[in-house]
N, C-alpha and C positions, 0 to 999 in steps of 0.2 A: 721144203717146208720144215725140215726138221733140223736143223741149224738153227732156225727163229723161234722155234718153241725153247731149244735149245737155250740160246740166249737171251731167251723172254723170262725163262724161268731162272737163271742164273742172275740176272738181274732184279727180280724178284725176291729171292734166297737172301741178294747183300742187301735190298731195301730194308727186308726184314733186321737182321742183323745190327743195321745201322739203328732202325726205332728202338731194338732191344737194350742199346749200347747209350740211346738217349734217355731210353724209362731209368735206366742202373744209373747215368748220371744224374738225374733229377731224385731220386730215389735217396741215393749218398748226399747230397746237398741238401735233402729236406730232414734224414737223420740224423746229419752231423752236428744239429743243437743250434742251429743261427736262426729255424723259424721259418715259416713262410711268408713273412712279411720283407725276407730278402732274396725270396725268392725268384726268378725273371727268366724267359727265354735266352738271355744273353748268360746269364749264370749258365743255365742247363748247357747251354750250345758249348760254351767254352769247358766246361767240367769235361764232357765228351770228345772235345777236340774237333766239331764243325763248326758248321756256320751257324747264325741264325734263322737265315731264311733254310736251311734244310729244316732244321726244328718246326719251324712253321707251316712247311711244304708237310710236314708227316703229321704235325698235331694240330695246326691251326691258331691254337691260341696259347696263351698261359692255363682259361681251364683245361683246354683239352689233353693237356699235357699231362696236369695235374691227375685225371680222372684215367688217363691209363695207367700211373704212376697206383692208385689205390687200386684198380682191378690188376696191377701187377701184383701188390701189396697179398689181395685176396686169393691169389691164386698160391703164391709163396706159403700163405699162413693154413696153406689147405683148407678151404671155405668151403668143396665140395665137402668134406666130412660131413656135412650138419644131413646129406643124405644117412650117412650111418647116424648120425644120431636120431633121426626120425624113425627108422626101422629096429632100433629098439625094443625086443620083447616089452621090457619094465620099463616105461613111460617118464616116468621120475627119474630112472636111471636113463634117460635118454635125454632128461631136462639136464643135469648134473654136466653131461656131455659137452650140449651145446652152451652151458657158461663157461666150460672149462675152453673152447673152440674160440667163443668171443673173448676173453681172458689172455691169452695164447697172441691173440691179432690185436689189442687194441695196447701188447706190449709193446711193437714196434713202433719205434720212434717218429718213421717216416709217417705212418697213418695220426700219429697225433697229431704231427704240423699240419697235416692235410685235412683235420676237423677244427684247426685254430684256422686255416684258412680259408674254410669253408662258413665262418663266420664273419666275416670282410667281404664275402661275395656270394651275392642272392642267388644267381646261376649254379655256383658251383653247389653251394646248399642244398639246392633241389634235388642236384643229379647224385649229391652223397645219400640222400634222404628217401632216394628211387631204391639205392642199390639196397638201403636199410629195411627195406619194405619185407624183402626174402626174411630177414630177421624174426621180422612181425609175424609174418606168416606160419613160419617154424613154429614159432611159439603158439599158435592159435590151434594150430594141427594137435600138439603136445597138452595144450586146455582139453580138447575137443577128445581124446583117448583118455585124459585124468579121472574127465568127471562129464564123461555122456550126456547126465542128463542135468546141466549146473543151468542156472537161467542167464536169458541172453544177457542182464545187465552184470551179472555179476562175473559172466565170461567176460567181458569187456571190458571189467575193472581190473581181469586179474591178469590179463593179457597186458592191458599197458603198463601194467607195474612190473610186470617183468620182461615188457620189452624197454620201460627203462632202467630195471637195474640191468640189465642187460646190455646198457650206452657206455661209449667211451667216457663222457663224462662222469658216470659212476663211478666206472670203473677207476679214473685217475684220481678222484676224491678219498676210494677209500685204499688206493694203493699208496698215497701217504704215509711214512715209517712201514709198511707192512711189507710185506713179499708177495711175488704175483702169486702164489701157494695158497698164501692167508686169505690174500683176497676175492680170490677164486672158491674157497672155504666157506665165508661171508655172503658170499652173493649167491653159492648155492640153495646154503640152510635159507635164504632172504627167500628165493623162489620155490623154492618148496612150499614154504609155509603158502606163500602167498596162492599159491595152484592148490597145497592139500586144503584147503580152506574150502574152495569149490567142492567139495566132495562131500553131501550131506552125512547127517551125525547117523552113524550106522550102516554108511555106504561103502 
């Protein structure tokens, strides 16, 4: 029996290798500025040097390719960090963090094409729109420490305004002429104000 574990798990090892070596091509094809609207399984297969049906065999679709392609993106850009940013003594200095984290991630080129193509496809939308939810949440948790006792509507208001300046969209509106530094700058003092707001006058 131990030959076929053996070679169960050896083939296993290069399966992996092989998806790893399809996410980096898809990855470089979506970075390299042509968009994801040229983007295709046939592109991906041939950038990596297989077939298409292995691509297919591994991802299934064009989304599903796509979507390991951003939780590649997420894991690269250090996405766990937003745990340090949560444990934060200074709350604010924890908000500061996590725009500096989204800031950081919504630099790479390959996750732009992969929100310009997640607007051409209602599917993939969802499942970028699932992963943005953690976003949300962070930032609810970081309300929820700023300002204890802020009332429900007003958490609500302040919560979505900074989980969208906290959007790639934003983000590439005000990175325009600026550097990702400034604009990281911007969208701090943005969410501050917007979170120290919940915090009544003398709190």
């Amino acid at each position: 029996m131990t030959p076929r574990r053996y070679v169960s798990s050896v083939r296993a090892a290069a399966a992996e290798k092989k998806r790893a070596e399809v996410v980096q091509a898809a990855r470089d094809l979506l970075g390299a500025g042509g968009g994801a609207g040229a983007f295709s399984l046939e592109a991906a297969a041939r950038q990596a040097g297989v077939t298409r049906l292995t691509v297919y065999n591994q991802f299934g679709s064009r989304r599903g390719l796509l979507e390991a392609v951003f939780d590649d993106c997420a894991r690269r850009a250090g996405l766990e960090r937003i745990r340090e940013a949560m444990a934060t003594p200074d709350a604010l200095a924890g908000l500061d963090r996590l725009v500096e984290i989204f800031c950081e991630f919504w630099s790479d080129a390959a996750v732009i094409a992969l929100q310009d193509a997640a607007l051409l496809d209602a599917e993939l939308s969802q499942a970028l729109e699932a992963r943005g939810e953690r976003r949300r949440r962070a930032v609810a948790t970081l309300a929820d420490r700023i300002a204890p006792g802020a009332g429900a509507e007003a958490r609500r208001d302040a919560v979505d305004l900074v989980f969208g300046l906290t959007s790639a969209g934003m983000f590439r509106t005000l990175r325009q002429g600026r550097s990702p530094q400034a604009t990281a700058e911007i969208l701090k003092s943005a969410c501050r104000r917007a979170m120290v707001g919940l915090i009544p006058a003398g709190g």
